[in-house]
N, C-alpha and C positions, 0 to 999 in steps of 0.2 A: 457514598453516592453510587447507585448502581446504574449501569449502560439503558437507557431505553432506545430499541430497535425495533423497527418494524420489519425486518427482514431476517432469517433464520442465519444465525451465521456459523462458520465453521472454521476449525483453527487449521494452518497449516503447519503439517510433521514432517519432517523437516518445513523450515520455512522457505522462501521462495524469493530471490534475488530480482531486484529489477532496477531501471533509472530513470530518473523523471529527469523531463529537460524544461528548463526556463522556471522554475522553483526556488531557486538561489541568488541576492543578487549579481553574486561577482564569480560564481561557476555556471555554464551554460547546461551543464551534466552533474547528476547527485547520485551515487549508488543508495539503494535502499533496500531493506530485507521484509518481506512484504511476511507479516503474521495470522491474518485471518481475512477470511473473504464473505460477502453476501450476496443477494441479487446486484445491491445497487449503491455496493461503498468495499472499500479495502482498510485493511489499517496494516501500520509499517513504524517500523523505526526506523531512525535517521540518527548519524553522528553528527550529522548539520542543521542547525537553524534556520526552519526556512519559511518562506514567504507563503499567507495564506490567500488563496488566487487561483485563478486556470494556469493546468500546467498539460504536457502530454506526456504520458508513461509505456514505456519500453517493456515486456517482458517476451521473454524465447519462447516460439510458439503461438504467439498472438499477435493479433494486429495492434499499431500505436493506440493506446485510446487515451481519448480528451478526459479529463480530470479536474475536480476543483477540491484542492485542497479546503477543510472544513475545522476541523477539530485540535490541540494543537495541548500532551500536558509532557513536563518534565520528568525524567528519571533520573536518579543518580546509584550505578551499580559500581560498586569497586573502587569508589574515588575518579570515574568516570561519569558526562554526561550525556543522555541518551533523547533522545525526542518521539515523543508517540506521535503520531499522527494517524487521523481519519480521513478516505479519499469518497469525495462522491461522483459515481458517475454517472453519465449523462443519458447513460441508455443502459437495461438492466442485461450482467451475462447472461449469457445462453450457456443454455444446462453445460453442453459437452465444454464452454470453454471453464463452467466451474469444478466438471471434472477433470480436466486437464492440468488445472491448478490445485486442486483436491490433492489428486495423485498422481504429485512431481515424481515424488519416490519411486514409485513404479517402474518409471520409464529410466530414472537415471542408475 
């Protein structure tokens, strides 16, 4: 099954940490490792199973933004289980904040 996207999208090297809040029933806060970005979606893994819904995402250097979890498949690495997830958002980035996430590296 291959991805259709209408948005260009771009992986991040190193990837890029961040935490959604209100995603999870019975945690308020989720760490998540954010994998590739677009205009107007994120995708991320998660060690936790979590709810598909509006949620608001945390990342250093940006403002909170509104989120709706959308897409949701399983991995299993190393006798571990991992969760993909696709985020859509509500308004599309602006170029500098998809440079900013482009090239975490850079800066850290």
């Amino acid at each position: 099954m291959t991805d259709i996207r209408r948005w260009k999208r771009f992986l991040l090297n190193p990837r890029v940490k961040g935490q959604l809040y209100w995603a999870h029933k019975y945690l308020p806060r989720v760490s998540i490792v954010i994998t590739d970005i677009s205009e107007k979606g994120l995708g991320f893994i998660s060690e936790w199973k979590l709810e598909e819904g509006t949620c608001e995402l945390k990342i250093t250097s940006l403002p909170t933004l509104q989120v709706t979890i959308k897409h949701k498949v399983t991995i299993k690495r190393g006798g571990r289980t991992w969760y993909r997830y696709g985020l859509s958002l509500r308004r599309k980035l602006h170029s500098i904040q998809m440079w900013q996430l482009k090239d975490a590296k850079k800066a850290a």
